[in-house]
PQR file of N, CA, C, O and H, with PARSE charges and radii, in Angstrom:
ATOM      1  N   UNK A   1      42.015 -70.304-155.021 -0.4000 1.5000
ATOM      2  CA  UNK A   1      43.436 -70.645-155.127 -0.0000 2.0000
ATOM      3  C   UNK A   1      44.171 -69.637-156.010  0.5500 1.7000
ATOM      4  O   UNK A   1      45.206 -69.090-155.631 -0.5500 1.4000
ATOM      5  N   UNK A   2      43.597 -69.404-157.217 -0.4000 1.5000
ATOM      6  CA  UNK A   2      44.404 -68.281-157.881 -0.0000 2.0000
ATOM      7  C   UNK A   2      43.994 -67.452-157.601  0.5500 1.7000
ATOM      8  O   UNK A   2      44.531 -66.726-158.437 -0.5500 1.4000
ATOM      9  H   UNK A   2      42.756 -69.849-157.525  0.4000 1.0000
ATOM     10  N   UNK A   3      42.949 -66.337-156.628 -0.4000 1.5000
ATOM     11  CA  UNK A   3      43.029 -65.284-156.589 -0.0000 2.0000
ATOM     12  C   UNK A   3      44.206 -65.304-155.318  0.5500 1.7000
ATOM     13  O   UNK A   3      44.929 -64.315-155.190 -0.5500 1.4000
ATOM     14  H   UNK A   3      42.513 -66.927-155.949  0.4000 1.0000
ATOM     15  N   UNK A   4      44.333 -66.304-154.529 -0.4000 1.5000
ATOM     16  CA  UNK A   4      45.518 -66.649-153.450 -0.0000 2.0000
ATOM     17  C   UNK A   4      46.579 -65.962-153.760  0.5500 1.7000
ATOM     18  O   UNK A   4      46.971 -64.945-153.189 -0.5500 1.4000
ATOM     19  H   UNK A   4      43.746 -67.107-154.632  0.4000 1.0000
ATOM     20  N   UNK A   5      47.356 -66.828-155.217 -0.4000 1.5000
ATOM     21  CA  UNK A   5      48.244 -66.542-155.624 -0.0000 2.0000
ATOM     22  C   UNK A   5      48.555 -65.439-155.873  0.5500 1.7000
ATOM     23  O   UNK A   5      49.746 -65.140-155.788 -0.5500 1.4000
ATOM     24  H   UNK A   5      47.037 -67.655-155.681  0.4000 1.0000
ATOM     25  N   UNK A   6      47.574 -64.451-156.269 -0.4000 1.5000
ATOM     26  CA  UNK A   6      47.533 -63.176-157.063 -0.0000 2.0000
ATOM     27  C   UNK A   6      47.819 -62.257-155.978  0.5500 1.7000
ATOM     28  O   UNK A   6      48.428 -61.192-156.073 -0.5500 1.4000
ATOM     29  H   UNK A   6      46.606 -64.694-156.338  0.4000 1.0000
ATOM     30  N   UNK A   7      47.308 -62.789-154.917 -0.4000 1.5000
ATOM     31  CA  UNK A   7      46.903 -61.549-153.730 -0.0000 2.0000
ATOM     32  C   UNK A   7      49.005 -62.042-152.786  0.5500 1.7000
ATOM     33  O   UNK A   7      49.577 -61.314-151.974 -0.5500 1.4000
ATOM     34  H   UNK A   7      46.813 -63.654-154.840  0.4000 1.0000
ATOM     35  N   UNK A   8      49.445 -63.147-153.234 -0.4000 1.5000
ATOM     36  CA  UNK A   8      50.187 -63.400-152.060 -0.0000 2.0000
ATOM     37  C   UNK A   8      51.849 -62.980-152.985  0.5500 1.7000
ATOM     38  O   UNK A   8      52.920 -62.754-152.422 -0.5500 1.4000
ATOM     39  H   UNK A   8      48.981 -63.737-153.894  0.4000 1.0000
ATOM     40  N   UNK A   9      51.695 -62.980-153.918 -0.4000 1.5000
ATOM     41  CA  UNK A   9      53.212 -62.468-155.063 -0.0000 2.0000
ATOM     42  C   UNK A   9      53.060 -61.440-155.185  0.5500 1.7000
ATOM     43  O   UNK A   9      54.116 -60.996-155.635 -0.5500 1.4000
ATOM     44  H   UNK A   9      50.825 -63.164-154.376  0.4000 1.0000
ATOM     45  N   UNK A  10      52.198 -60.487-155.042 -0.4000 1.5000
ATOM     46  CA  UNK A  10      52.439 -58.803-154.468 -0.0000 2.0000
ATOM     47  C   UNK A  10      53.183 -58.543-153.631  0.5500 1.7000
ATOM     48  O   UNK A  10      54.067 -57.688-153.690 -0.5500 1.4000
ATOM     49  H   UNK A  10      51.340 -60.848-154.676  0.4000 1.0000
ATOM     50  N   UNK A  11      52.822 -59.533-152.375 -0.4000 1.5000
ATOM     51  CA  UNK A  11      53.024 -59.309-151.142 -0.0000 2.0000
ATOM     52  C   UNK A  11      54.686 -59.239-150.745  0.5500 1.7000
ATOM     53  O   UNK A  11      55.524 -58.590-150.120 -0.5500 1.4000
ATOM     54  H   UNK A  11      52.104 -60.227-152.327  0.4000 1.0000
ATOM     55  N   UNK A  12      54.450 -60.613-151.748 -0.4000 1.5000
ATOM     56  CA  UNK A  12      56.239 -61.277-151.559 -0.0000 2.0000
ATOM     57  C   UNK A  12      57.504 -60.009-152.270  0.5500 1.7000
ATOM     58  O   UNK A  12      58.685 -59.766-152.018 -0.5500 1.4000
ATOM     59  H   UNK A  12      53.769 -61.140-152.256  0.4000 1.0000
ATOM     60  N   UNK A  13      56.629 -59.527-153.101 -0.4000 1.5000
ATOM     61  CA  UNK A  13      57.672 -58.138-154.239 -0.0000 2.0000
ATOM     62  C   UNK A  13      57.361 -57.149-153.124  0.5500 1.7000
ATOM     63  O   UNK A  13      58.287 -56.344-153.232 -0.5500 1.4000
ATOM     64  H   UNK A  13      55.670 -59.724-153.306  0.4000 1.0000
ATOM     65  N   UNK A  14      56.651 -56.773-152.191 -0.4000 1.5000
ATOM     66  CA  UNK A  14      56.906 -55.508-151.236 -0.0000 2.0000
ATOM     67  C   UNK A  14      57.088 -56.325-150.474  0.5500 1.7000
ATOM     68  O   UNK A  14      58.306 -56.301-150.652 -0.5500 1.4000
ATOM     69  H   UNK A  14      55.900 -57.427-152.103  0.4000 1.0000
ATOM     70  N   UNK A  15      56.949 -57.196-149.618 -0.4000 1.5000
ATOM     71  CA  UNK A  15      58.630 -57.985-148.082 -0.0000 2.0000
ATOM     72  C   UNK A  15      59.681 -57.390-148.871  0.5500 1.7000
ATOM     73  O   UNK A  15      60.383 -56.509-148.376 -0.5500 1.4000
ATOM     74  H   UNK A  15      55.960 -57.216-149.473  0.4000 1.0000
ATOM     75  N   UNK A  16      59.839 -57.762-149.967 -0.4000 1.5000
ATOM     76  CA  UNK A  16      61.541 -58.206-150.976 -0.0000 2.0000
ATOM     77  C   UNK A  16      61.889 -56.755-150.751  0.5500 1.7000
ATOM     78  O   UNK A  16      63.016 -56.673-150.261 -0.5500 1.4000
ATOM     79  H   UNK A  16      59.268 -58.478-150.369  0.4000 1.0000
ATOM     80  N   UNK A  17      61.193 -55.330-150.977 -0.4000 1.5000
ATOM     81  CA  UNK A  17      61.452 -54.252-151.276 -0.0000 2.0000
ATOM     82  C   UNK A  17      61.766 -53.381-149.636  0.5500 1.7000
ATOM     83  O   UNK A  17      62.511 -52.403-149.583 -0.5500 1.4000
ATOM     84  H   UNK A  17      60.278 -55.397-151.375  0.4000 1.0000
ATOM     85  N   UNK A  18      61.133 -53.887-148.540 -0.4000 1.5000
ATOM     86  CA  UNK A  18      60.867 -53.366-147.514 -0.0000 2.0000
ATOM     87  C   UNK A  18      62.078 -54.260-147.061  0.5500 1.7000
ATOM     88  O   UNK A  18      62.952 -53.462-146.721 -0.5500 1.4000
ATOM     89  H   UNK A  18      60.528 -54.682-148.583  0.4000 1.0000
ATOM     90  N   UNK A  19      62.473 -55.366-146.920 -0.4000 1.5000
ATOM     91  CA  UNK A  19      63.885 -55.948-146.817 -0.0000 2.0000
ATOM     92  C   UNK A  19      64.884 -55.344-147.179  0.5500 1.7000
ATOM     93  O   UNK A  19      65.858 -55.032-146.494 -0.5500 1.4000
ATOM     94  H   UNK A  19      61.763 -56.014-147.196  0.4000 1.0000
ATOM     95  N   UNK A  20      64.596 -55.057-148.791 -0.4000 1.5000
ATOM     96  CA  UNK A  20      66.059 -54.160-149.037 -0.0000 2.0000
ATOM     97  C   UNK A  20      66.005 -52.991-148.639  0.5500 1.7000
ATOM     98  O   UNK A  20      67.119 -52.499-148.463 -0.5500 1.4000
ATOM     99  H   UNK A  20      63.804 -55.310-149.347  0.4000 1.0000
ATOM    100  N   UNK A  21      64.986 -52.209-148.381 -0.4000 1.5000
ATOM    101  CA  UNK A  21      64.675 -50.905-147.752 -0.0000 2.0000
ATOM    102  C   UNK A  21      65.543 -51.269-146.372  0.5500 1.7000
ATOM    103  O   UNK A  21      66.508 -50.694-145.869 -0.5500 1.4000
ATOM    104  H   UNK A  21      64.081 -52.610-148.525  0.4000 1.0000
ATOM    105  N   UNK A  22      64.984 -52.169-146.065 -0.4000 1.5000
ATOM    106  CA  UNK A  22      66.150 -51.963-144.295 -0.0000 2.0000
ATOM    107  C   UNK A  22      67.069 -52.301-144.545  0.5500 1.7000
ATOM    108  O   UNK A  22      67.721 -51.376-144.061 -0.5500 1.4000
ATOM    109  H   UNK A  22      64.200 -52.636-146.474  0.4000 1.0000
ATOM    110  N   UNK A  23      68.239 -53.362-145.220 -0.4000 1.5000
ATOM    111  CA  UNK A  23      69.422 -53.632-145.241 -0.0000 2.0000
ATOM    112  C   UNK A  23      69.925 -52.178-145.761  0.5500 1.7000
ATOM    113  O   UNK A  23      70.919 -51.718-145.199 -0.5500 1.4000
ATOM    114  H   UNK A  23      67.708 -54.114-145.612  0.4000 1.0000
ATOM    115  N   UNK A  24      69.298 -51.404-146.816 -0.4000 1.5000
ATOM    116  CA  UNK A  24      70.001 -50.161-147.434 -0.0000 2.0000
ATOM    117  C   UNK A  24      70.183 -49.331-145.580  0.5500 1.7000
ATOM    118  O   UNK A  24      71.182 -49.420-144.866 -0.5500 1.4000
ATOM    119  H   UNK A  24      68.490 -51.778-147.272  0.4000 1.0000
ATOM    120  N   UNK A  25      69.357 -48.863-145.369 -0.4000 1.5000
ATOM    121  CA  UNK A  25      69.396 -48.404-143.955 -0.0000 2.0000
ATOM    122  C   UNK A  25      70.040 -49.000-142.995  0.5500 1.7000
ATOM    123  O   UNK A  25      70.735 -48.301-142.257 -0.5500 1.4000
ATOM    124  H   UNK A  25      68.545 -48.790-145.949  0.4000 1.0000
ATOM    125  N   UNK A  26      69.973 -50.239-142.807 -0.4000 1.5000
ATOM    126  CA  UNK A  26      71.276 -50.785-141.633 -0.0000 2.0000
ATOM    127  C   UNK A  26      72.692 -49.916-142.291  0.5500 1.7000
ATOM    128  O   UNK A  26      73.325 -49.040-141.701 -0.5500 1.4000
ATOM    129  H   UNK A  26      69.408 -50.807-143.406  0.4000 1.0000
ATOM    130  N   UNK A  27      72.964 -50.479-143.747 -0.4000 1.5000
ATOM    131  CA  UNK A  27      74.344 -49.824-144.183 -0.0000 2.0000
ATOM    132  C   UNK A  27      74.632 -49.004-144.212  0.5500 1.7000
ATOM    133  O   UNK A  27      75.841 -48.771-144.187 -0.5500 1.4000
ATOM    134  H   UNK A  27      72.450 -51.191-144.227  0.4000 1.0000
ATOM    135  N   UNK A  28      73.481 -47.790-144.301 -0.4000 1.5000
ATOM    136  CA  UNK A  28      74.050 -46.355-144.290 -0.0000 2.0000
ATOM    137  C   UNK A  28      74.268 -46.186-142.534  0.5500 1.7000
ATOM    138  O   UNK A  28      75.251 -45.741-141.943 -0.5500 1.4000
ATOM    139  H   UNK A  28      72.499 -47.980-144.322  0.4000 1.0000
ATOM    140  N   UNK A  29      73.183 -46.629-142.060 -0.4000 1.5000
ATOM    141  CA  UNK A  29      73.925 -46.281-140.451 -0.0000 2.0000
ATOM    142  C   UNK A  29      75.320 -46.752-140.000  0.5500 1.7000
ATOM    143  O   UNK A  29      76.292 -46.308-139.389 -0.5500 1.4000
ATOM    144  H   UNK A  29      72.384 -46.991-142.541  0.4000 1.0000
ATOM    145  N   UNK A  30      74.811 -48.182-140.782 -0.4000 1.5000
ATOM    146  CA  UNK A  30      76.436 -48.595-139.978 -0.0000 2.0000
ATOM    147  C   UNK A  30      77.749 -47.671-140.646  0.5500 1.7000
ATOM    148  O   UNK A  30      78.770 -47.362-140.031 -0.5500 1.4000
ATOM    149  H   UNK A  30      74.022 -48.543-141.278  0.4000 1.0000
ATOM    150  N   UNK A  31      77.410 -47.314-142.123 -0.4000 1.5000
ATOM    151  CA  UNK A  31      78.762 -46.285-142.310 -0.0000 2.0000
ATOM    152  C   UNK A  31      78.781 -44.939-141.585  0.5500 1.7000
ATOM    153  O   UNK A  31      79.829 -44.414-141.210 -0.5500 1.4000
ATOM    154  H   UNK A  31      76.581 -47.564-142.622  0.4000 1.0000
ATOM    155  N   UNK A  32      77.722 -44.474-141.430 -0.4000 1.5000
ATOM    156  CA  UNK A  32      77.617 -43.367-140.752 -0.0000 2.0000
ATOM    157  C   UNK A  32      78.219 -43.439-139.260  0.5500 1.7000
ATOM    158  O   UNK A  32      79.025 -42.647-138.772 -0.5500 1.4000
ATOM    159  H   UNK A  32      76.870 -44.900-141.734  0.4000 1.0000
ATOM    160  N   UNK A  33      77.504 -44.848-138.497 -0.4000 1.5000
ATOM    161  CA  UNK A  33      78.532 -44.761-137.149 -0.0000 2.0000
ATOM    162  C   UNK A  33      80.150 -45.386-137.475  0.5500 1.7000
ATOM    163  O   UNK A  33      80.858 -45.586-136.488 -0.5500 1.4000
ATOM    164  H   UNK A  33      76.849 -45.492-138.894  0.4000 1.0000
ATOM    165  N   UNK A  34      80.571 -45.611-138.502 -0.4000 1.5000
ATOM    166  CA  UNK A  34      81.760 -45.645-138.678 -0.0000 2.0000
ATOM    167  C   UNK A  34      82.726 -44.717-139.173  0.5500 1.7000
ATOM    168  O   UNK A  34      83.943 -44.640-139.002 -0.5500 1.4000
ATOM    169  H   UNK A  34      79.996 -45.449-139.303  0.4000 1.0000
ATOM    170  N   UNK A  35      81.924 -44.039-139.816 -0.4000 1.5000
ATOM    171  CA  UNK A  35      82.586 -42.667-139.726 -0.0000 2.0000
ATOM    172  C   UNK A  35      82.389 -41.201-138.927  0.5500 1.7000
ATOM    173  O   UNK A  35      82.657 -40.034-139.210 -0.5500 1.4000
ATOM    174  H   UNK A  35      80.935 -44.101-139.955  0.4000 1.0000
ATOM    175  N   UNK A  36      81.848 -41.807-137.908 -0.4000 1.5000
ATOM    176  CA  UNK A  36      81.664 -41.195-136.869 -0.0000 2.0000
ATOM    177  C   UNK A  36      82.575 -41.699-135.663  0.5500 1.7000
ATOM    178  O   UNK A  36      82.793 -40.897-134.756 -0.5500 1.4000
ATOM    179  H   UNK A  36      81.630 -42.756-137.678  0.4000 1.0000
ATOM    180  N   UNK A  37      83.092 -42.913-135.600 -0.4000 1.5000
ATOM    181  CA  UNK A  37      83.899 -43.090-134.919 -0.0000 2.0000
ATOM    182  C   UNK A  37      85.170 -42.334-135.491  0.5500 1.7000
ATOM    183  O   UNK A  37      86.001 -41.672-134.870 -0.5500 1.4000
ATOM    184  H   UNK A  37      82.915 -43.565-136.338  0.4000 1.0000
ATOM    185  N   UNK A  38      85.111 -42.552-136.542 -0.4000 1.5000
ATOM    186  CA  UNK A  38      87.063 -42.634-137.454 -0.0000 2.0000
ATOM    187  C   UNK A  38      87.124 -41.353-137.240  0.5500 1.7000
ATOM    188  O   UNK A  38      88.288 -41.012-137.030 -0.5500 1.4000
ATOM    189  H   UNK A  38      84.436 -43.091-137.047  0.4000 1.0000
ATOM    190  N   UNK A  39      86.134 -40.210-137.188 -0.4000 1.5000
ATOM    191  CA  UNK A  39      86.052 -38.763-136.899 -0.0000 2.0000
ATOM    192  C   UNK A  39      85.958 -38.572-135.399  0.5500 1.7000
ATOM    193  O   UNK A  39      86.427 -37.451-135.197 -0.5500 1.4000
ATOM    194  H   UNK A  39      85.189 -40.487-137.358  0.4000 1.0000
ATOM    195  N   UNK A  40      85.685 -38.966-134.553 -0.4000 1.5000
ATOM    196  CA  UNK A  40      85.934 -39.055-133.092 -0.0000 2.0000
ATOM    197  C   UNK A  40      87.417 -39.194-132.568  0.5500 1.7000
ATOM    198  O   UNK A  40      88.083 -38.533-131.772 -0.5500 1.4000
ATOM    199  H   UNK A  40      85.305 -39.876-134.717  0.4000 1.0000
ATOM    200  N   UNK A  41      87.647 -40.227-133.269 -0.4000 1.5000
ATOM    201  CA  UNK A  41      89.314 -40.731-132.975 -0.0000 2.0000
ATOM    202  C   UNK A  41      90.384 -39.589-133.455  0.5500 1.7000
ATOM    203  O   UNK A  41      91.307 -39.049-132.846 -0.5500 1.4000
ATOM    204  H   UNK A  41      87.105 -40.764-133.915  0.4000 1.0000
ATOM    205  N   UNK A  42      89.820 -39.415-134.988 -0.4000 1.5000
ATOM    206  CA  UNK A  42      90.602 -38.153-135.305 -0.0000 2.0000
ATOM    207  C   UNK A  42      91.012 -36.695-134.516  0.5500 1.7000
ATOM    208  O   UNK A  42      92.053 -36.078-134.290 -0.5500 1.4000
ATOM    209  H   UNK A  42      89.070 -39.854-135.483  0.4000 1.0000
ATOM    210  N   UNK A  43      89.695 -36.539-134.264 -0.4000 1.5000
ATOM    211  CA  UNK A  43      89.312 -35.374-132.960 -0.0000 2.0000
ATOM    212  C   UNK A  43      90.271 -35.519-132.148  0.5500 1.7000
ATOM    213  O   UNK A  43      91.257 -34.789-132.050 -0.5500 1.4000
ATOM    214  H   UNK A  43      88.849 -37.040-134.448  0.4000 1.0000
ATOM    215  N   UNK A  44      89.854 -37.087-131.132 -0.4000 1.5000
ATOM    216  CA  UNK A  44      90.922 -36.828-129.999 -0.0000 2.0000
ATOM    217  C   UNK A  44      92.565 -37.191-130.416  0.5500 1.7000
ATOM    218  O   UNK A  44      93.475 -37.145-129.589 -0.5500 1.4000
ATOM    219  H   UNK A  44      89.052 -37.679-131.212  0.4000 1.0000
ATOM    220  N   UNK A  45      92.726 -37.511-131.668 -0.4000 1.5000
ATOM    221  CA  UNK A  45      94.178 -37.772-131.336 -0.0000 2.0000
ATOM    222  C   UNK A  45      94.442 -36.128-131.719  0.5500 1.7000
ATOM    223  O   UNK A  45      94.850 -35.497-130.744 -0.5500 1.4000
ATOM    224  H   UNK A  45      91.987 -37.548-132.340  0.4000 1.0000
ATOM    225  N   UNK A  46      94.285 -35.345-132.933 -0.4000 1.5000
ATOM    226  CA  UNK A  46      94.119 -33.865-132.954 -0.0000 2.0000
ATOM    227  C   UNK A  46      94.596 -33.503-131.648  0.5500 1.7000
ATOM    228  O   UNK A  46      95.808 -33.462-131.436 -0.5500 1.4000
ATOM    229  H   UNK A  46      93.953 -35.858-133.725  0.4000 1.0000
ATOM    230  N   UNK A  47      93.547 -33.171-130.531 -0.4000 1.5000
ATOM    231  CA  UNK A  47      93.285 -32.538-129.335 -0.0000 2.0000
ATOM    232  C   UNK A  47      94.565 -33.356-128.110  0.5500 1.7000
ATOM    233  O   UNK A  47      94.907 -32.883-127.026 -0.5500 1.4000
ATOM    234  H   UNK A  47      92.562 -33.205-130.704  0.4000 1.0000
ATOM    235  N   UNK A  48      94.967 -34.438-128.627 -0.4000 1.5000
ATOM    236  CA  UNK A  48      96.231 -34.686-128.242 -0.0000 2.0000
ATOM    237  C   UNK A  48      97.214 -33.949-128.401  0.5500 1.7000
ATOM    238  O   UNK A  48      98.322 -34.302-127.997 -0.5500 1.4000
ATOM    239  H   UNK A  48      94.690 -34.823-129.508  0.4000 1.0000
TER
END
């Protein structure tokens, strides 16, 4: 039972870290395709 514990609250602090590892990465993409749009739009109104 307690080596359980020992072996399973590691586990839970790297999910927690690999979670925020992807939310950090969803956000940078999602700013990245948002400023990839706002720079697209810019383009074509420009080229207008």
């Amino acid at each position: 039972m307690i080596g359980g514990k020992r072996r399973t609250f590691p586990d839970l602090i790297r999910q927690r870290e690999f979670f925020t590892g992807v939310v950090i990465l969803l956000m940078l993409t999602g700013t990245w395709v948002i400023v990839g749009t706002i720079g697209d739009d810019r383009l074509a109104v420009e080229n207008f």
